[in-house]
C-alpha positions as CSV (number, residue, x, y, z in Angstrom):
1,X,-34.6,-11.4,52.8
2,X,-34.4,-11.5,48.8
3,X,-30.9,-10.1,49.0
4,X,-30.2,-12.9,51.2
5,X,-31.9,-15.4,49.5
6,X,-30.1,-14.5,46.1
7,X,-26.3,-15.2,47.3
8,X,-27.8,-18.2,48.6
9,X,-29.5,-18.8,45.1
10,X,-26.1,-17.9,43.3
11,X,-23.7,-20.6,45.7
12,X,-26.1,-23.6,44.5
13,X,-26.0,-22.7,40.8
14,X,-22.4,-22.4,40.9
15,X,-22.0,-25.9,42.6
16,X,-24.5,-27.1,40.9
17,X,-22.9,-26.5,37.6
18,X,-19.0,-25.8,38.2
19,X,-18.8,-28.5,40.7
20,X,-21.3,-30.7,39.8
21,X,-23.1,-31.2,43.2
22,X,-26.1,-31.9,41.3
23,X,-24.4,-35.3,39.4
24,X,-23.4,-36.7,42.7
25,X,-25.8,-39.6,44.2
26,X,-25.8,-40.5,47.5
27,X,-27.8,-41.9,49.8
28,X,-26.1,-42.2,53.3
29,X,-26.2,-39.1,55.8
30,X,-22.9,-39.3,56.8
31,X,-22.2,-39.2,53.0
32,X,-23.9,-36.2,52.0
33,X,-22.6,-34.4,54.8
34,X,-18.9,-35.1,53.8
35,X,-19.7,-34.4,49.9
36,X,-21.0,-31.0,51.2
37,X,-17.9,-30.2,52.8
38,X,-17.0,-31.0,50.3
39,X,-17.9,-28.8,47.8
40,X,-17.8,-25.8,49.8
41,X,-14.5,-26.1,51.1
42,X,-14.2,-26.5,47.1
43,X,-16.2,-23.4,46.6
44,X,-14.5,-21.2,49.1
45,X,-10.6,-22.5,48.1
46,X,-11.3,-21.3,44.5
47,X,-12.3,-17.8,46.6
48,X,-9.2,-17.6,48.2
49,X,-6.7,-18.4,45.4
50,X,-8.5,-15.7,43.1
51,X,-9.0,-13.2,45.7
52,X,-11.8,-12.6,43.7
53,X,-15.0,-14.6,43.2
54,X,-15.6,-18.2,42.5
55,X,-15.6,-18.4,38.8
56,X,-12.2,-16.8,38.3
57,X,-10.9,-18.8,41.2
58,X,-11.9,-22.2,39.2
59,X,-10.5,-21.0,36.3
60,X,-7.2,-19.8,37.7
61,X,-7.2,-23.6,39.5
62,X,-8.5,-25.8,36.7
63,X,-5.2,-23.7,34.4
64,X,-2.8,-24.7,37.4
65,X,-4.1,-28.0,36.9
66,X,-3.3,-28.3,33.0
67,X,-0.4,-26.2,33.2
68,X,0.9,-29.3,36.1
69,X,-0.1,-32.5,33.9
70,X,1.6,-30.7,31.0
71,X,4.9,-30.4,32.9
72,X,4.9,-33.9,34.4
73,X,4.7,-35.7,30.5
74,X,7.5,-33.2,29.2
75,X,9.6,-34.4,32.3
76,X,8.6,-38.0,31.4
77,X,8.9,-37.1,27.9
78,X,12.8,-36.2,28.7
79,X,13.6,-39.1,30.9
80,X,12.4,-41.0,28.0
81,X,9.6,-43.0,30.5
82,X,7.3,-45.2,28.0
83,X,4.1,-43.8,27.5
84,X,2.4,-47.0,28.8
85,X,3.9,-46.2,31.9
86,X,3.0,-42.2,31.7
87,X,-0.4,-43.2,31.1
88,X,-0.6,-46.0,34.4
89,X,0.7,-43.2,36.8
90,X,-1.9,-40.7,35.2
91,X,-4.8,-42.9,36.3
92,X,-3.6,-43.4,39.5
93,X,-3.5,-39.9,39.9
């Protein structure tokens, strides 16, 4: 049971600090139920990009991430798009 018990142990850590399941306040069931889908389809899509384990699958995500938002203000940059306007479609994104 404690070998069990420790994977179990280990997913909630993870989300609790990589995905930050523990910042999230909710009340509603219906709520928490779609916030743990959440984060597991979260947990097990980081899995699957890797093919390795969750950490390196973050990391390889979160870099894909940067690597995105860098490319779309160089493309702004070079269709000379205001910054004001750069900035308005980043918080809409």
């Amino acid at each position: 049971y404690y070998a069990q018990r420790w994977s179990i142990e280990c997913f909630f850590r993870q989300a609790k600090d990589q995905l930050k399941l523990d910042g999230y306040r909710v009340r509603g069931r219906r709520a928490v139920k779609r916030y743990w889908i959440l984060v597991q389809l979260a947990y097990v899509y980081s899995m699957f990009e890797s093919n390795s384990d969750f950490s390196d699958g973050l990391d390889l995500l979160r870099k894909r991430k940067g690597h995105s938002l860098v490319e779309f203000i160089y493309r702004a940059a070079k269709q000379n798009i205001p910054i004001d306007t750069v900035k308005k479609q980043l918080h809409v994104a």
